[in-house]
C-alpha positions as CSV (number, residue, x, y, z in Angstrom):
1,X,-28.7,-65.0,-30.9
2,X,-29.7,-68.8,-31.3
3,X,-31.6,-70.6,-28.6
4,X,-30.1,-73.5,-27.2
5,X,-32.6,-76.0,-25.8
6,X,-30.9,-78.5,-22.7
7,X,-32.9,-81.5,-21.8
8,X,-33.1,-81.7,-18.0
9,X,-30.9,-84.7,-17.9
10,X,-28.1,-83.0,-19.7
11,X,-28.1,-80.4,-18.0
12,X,-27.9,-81.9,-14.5
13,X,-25.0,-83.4,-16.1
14,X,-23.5,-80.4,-16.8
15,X,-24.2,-79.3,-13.5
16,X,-22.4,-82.0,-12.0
17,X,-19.3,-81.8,-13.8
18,X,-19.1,-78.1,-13.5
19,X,-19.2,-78.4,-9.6
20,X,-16.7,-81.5,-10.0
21,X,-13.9,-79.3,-11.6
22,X,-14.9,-76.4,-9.1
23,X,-13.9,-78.7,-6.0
24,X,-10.5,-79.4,-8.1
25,X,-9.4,-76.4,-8.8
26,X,-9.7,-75.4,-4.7
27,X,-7.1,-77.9,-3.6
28,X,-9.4,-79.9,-2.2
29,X,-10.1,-83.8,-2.9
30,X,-6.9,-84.3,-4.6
31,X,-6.0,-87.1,-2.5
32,X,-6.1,-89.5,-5.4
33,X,-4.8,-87.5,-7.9
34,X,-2.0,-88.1,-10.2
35,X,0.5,-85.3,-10.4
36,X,2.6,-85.2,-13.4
37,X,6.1,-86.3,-12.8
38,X,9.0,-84.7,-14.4
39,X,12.9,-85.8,-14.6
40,X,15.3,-83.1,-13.7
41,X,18.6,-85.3,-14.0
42,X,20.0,-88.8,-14.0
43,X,23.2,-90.3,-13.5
44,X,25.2,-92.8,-15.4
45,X,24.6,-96.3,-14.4
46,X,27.5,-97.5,-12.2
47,X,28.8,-94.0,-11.7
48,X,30.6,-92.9,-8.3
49,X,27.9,-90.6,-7.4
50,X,24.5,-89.5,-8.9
51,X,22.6,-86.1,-8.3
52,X,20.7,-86.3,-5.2
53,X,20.6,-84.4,-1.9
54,X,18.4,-81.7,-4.1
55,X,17.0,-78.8,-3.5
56,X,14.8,-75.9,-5.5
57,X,13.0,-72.7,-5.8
58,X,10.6,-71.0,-7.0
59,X,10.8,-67.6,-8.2
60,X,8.7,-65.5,-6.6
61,X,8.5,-62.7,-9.1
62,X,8.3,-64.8,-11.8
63,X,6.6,-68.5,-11.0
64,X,7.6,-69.8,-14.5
65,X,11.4,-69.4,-13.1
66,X,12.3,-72.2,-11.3
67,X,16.0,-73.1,-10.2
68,X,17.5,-76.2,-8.6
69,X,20.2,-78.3,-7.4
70,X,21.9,-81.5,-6.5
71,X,25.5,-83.0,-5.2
72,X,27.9,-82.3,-5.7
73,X,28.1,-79.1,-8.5
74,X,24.7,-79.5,-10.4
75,X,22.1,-76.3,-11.1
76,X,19.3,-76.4,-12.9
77,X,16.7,-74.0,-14.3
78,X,13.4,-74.0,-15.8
79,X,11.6,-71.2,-17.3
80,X,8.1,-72.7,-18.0
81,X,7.5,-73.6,-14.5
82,X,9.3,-77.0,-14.0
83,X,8.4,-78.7,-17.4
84,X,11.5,-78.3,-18.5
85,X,15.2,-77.9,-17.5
86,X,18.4,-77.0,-18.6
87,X,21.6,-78.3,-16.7
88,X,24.9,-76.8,-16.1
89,X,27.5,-76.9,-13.6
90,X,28.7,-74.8,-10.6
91,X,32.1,-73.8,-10.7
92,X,33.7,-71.0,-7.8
93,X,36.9,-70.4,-6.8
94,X,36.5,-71.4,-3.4
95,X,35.4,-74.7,-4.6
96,X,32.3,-76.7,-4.7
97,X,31.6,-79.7,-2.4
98,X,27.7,-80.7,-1.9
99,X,25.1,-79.6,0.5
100,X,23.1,-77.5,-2.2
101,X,21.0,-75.1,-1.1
102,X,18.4,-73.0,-3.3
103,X,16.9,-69.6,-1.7
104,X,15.2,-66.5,-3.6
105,X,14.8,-63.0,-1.9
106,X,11.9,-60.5,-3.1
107,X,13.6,-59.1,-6.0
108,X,14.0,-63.0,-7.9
109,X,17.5,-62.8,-6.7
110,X,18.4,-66.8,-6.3
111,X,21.5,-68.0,-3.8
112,X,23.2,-71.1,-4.0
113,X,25.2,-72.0,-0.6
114,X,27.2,-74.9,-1.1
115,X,30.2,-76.3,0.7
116,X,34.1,-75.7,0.4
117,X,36.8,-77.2,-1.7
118,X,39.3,-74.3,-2.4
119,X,42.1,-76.8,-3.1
120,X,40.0,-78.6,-5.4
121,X,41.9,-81.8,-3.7
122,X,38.0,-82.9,-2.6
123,X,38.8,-85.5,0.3
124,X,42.8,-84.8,0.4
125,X,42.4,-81.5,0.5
126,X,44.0,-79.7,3.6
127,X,41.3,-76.7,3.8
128,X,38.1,-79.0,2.5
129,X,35.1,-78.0,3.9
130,X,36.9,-75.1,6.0
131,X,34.0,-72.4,4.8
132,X,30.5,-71.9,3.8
133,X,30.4,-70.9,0.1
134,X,27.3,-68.8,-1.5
135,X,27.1,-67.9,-4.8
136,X,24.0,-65.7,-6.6
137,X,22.4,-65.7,-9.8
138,X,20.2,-62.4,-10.9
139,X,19.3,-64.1,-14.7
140,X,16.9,-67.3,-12.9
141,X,19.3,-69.4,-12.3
142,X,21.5,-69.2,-15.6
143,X,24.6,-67.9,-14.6
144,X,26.2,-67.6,-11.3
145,X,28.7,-65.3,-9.3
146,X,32.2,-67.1,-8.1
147,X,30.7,-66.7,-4.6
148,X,31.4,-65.1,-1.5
149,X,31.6,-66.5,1.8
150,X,31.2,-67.2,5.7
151,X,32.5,-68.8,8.9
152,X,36.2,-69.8,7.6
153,X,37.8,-71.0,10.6
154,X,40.3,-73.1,9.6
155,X,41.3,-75.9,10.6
156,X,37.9,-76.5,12.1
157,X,34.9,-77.9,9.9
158,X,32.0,-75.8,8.9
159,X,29.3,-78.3,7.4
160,X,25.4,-78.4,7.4
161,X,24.2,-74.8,6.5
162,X,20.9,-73.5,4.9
163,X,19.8,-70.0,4.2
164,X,16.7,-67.6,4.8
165,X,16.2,-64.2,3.4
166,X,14.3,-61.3,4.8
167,X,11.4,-59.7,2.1
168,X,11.5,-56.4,3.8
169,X,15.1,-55.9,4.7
170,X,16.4,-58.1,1.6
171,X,19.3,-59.3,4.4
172,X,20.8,-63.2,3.6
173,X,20.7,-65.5,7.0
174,X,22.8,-68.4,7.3
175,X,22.9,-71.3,9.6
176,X,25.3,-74.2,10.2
177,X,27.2,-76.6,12.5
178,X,30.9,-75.9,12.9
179,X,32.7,-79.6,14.0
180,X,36.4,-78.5,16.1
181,X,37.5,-82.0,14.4
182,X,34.9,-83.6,12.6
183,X,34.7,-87.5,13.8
184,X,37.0,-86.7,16.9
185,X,36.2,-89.4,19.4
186,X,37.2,-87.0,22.1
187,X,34.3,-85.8,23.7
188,X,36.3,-83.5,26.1
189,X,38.1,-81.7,24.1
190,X,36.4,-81.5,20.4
191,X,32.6,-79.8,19.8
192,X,30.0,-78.8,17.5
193,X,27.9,-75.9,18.0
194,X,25.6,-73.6,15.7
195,X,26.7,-70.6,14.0
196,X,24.8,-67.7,12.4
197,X,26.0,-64.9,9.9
198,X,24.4,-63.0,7.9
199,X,25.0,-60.4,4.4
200,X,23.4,-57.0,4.7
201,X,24.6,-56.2,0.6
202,X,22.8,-59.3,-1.4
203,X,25.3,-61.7,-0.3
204,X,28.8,-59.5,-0.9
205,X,30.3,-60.0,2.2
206,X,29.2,-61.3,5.5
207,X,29.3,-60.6,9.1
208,X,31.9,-63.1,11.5
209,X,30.3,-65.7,12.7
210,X,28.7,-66.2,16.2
211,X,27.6,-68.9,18.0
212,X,24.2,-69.0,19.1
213,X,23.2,-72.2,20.7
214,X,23.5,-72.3,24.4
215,X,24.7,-76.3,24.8
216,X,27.4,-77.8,22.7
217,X,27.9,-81.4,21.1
218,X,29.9,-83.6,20.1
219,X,31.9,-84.0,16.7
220,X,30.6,-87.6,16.1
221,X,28.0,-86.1,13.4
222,X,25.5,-88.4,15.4
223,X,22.4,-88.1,17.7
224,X,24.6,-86.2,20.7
225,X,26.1,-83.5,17.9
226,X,24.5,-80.2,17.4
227,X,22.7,-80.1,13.6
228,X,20.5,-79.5,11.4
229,X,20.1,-75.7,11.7
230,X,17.4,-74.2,9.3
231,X,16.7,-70.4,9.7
232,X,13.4,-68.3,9.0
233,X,12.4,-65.1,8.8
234,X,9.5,-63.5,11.0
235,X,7.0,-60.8,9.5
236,X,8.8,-58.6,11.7
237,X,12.5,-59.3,10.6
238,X,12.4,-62.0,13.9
239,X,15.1,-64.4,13.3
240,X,14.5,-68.2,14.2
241,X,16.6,-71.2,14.1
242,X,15.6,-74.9,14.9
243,X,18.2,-77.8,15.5
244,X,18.7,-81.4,17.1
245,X,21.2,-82.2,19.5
246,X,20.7,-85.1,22.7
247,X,17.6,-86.2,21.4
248,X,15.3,-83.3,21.5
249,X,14.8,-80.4,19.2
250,X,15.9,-77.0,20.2
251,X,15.3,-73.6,19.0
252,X,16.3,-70.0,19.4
253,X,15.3,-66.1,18.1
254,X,16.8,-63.2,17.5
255,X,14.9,-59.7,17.9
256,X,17.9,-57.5,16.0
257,X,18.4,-59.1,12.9
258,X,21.1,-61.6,14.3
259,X,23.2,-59.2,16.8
260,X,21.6,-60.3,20.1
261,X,20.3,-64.1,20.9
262,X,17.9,-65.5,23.8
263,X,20.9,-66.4,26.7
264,X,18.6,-70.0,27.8
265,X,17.9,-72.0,24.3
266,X,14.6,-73.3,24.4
267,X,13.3,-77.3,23.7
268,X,10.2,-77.6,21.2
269,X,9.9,-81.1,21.8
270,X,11.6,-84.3,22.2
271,X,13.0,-86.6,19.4
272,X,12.9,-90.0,20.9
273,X,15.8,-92.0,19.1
274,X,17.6,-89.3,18.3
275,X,18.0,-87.1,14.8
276,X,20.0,-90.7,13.3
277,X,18.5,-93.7,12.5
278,X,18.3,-96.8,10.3
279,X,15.5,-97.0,7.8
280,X,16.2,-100.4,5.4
281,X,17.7,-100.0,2.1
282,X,19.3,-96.3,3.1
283,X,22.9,-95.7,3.8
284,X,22.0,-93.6,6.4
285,X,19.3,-91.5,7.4
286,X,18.3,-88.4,9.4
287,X,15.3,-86.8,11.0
288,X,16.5,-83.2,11.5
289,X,14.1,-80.9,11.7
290,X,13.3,-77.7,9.0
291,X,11.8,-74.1,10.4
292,X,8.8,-71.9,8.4
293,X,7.2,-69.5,9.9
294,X,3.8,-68.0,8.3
295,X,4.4,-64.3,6.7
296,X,1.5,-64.2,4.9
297,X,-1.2,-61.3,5.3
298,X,-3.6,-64.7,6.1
299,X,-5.1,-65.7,9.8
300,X,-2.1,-67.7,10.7
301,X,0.0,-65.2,10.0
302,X,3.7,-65.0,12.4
303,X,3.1,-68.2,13.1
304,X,5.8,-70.6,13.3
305,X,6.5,-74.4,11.9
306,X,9.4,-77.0,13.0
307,X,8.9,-80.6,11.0
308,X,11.0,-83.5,11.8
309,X,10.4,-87.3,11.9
310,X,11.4,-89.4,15.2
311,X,10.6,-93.1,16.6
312,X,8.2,-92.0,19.5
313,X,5.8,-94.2,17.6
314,X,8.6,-97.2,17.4
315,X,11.9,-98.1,16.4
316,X,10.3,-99.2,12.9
317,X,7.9,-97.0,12.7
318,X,9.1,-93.3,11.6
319,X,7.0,-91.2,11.6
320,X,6.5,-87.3,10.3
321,X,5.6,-84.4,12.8
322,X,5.4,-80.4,13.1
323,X,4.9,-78.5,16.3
324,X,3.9,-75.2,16.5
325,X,4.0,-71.8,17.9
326,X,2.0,-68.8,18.3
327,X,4.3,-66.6,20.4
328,X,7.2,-66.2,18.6
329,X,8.4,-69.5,19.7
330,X,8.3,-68.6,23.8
331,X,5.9,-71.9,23.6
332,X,5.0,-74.7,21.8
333,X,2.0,-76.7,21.3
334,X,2.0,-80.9,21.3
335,X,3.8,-82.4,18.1
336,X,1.2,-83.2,15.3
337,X,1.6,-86.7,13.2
338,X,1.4,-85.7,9.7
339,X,1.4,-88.6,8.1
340,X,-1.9,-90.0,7.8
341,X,-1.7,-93.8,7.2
342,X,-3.0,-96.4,9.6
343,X,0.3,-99.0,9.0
344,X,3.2,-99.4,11.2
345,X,5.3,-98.7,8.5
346,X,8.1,-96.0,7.8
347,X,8.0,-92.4,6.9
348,X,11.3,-90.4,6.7
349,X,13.3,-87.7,5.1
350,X,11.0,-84.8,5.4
351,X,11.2,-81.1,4.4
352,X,8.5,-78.4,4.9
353,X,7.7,-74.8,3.6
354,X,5.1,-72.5,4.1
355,X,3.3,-70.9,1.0
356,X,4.0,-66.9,1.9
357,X,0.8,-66.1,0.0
358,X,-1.7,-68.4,1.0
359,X,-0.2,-69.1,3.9
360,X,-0.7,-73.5,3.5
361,X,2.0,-75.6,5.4
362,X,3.3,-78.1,2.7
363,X,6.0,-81.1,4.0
364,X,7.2,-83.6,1.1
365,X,8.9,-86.9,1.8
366,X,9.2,-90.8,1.4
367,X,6.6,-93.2,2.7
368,X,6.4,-97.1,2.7
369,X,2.6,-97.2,3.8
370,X,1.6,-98.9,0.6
371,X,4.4,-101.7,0.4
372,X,5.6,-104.9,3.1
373,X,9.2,-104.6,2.3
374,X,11.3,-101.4,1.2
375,X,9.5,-99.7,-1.3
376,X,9.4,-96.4,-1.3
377,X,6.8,-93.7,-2.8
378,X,6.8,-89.8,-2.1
379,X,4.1,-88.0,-0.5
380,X,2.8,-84.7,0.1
381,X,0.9,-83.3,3.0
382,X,-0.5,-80.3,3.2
383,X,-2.4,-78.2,6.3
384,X,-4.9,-75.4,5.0
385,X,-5.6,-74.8,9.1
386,X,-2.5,-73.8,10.3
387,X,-1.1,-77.1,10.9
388,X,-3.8,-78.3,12.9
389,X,-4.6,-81.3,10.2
390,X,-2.7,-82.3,6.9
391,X,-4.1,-84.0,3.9
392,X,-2.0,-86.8,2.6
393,X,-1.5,-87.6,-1.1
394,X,1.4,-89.6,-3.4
395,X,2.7,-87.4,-5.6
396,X,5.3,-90.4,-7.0
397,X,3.8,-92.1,-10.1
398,X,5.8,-95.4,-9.7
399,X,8.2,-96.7,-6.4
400,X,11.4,-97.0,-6.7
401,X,13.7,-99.8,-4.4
402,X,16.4,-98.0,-2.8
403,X,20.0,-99.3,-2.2
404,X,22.3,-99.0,1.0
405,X,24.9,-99.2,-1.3
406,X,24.0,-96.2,-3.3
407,X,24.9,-92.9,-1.0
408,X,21.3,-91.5,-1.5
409,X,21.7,-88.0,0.3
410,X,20.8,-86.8,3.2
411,X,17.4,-84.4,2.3
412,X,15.0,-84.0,-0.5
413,X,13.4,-80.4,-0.7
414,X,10.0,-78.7,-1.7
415,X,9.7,-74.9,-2.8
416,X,5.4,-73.7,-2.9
417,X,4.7,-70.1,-4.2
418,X,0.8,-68.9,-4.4
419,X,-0.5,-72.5,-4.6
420,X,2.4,-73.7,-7.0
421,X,4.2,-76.2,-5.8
422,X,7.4,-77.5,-6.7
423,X,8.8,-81.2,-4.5
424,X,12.1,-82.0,-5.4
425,X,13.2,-85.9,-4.2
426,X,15.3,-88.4,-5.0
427,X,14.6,-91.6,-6.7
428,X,16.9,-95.0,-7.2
429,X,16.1,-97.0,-10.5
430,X,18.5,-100.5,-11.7
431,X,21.5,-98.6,-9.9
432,X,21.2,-94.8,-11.2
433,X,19.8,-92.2,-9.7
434,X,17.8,-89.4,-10.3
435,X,16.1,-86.1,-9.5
436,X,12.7,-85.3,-10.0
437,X,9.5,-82.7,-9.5
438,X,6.0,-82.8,-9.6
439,X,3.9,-80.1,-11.4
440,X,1.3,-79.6,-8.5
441,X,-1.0,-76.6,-8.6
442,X,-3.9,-76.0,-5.9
């Protein structure tokens, strides 16, 4: 073997760099890091509506598989880990009207709940929007079934769903607000409430739908109607669900897998100006709030995450929190501001996920610190101490100037898998819009 002979110098060099790239590759210091950006899909300049509103998921038995989607019938896929994509679009025969939503269960298993169109008359239609639809795809993302479904109930309206899956179990939760007559100004007679069903056979056939929220509200689809349900999992097959409704977020559990639900709902927190609200240059806008709770073998484990934004801080002034709770969600600690920036400017649209391995709280969304007018650039904050603290960093490599004449969606999404993590946003550019991720590894 040959000798090599280092000068000091070079060698404290060396030294240096070697603990440089060390500190990198834990996570840490990546505040002003650039994350590669990557286009999912674009829209045609002019056209009635672009992909947005998107969501995606990682595969969890296979990283490299991701799997996304946007309004109103787009999937995606990618099998090297986001870098690339391939497009198709959803077709069932119980139609397919928006509200994407991307889950995977423990065997890679994705599900794509969407809403209803089974007249395919879109806005004439008689029955439109009169179910939850879920479809399943067991080859990453490529192909899907024609869907099962839940909650049909016609003539009411069945609209703002999203979907959990136990690990153990491999049971499909679903959440959503069914509207008696959506828009109905009577406030006597017309409600919204939350409803909950679930698929014991990998999303064959599911149970009727019950009601599990104690107060209803109105059909208005505004600050005083019940929305925004998100349900998790426990590690113990618990069953929580989050929502807004009269300007405070509320939450409930379930100890049976769904059957049986707490009689007195229970308030994590109030959402001064309500779960609407204006934010310049979008159509419309919404703070509702997103469950995780912590099933990792880590010290935070069972631990349970609600995010939402709210105007406690000011009218123009949105900001981004998460409450917590270590109990199951019998109590709740004080609201924690996640975004970090000193400025009295906005932060909205939020989503949050937990990282089942490592256990990290991730929430993605848009943020104006950096601009005096509307420009917009998307962050990422992340808590490595069980949501105690959260690290801020831009993830967006340019802004983008959003229109409120362009319907921009009403949620972005982020999926994170073993320190893999995949955002999913929106992004307006000269009138077309656009999906993208960002390739984000701690």
């Amino acid at each position: 073997m040959n000798k090599i002979l280092v000068s000091l110098p070079v060698l404290l060099v060396f030294m240096a760099c070697a603990s440089s790239q060390k500190t990198m590759s834990t996570g840490k210091n990546q505040k002003n890091r650039q994350f590669e950006n990557v286009l999912i899909a674009e829209g045609k300049k002019g056209g009635a509506l672009g992909p947005c509103e998107p969501t995606i998921c990682i595969n969890p038995t296979n990283p490299n598989n991701v799997a996304a989607g946007a309004i109103l019938d787009a999937y995606y896929w990618s099998e090297n880990g986001g870098k690339t994509w391939n497009a198709s679009r959803l077709k069932s025969k119980h139609g397919v009207f928006g509200d994407p939503v991307l889950i995977a269960d423990a065997k890679g298993h994705f599900y794509y709940a969407h809403l209803s169109d089974p007249e395919g008359k879109q806005w004439a239609g008689e029955k439109l929007l009169d179910r939850i639809v879920i479809q399943k795809s067991t080859d990453g993302g490529k192909t899907w079934t024609s869907g099962s479904y839940c909650g049909e109930n016609h003539p009411k309206d069945q609209d703002k769903h999203w979907l959990c899956a136990d690990p153990k179990t491999g049971h499909i939760y679903c959440t959503w607000t069914e509207f008696d007559l959506y828009n109905s100004k009577d406030t006597s007679k017309d409600h919204s409430r939350i409803l909950f069903s679930k698929s014991t056979d990998g999303g064959e056939t599911w149970s009727k739908a019950t009601k599990i929220n104690q107060f209803d509200g109105d059909c208005l689809d505004d600050d005083n109607t019940t929305e925004g349900a998100v349900p998790t999992v426990g590690p113990n097959g618990e069953v929580y669900v989050s929502w807004a409704w009269n300007d405070k977020i509320w939450f409930d559990y379930s100890l049976d897998g769904g059957k049986t639900w707490q009689d007195k709902d229970i308030v994590i927190a109030d959402q001064p100006g309500g779960w609407t609200y204006n934010v310049l240059g979008i159509s419309r806008c919404n703070g509702l709030p997103v469950t995780d709770c912590d099933r990792s073998n880590g010290s935070h484990r069972g631990t349970l995450y609600v995010n939402w934004s709210d105007h406690r801080n000011g009218e123009d002034n949105t900001d981004i929190f998460v409450a917590k709770s270590k109990d199951g969600g019998k109590t709740w600690g004080k609201p924690v501001r996640v975004n970090d920036d000193k400025t009295q400017n906005e932060q909205f649209l939020t989503w949050m996920t937990v990282d089942q391995v490592t256990g990290y709280v991730y929430c993605v969304f848009y943020d104006r610190r950096n601009y005096a007018d509307k420009q917009t650039d998307v962050y990422l904050a992340v808590s490595r101490d069980g949501g105690e603290t959260f690290e801020n960093m831009k993830i967006s490599k340019e802004p983008f100037d959003p229109s409120k004449y362009v319907f921009f969606g009403d949620y972005n999404h982020i999926s994170a898998h073993n320190g893999m993590v995949r955002p999913i946003w929106t992004r307006l550019h000269e009138g077309v819009l656009s999906v993208w991720t960002a390739l984000i590894q701690f």
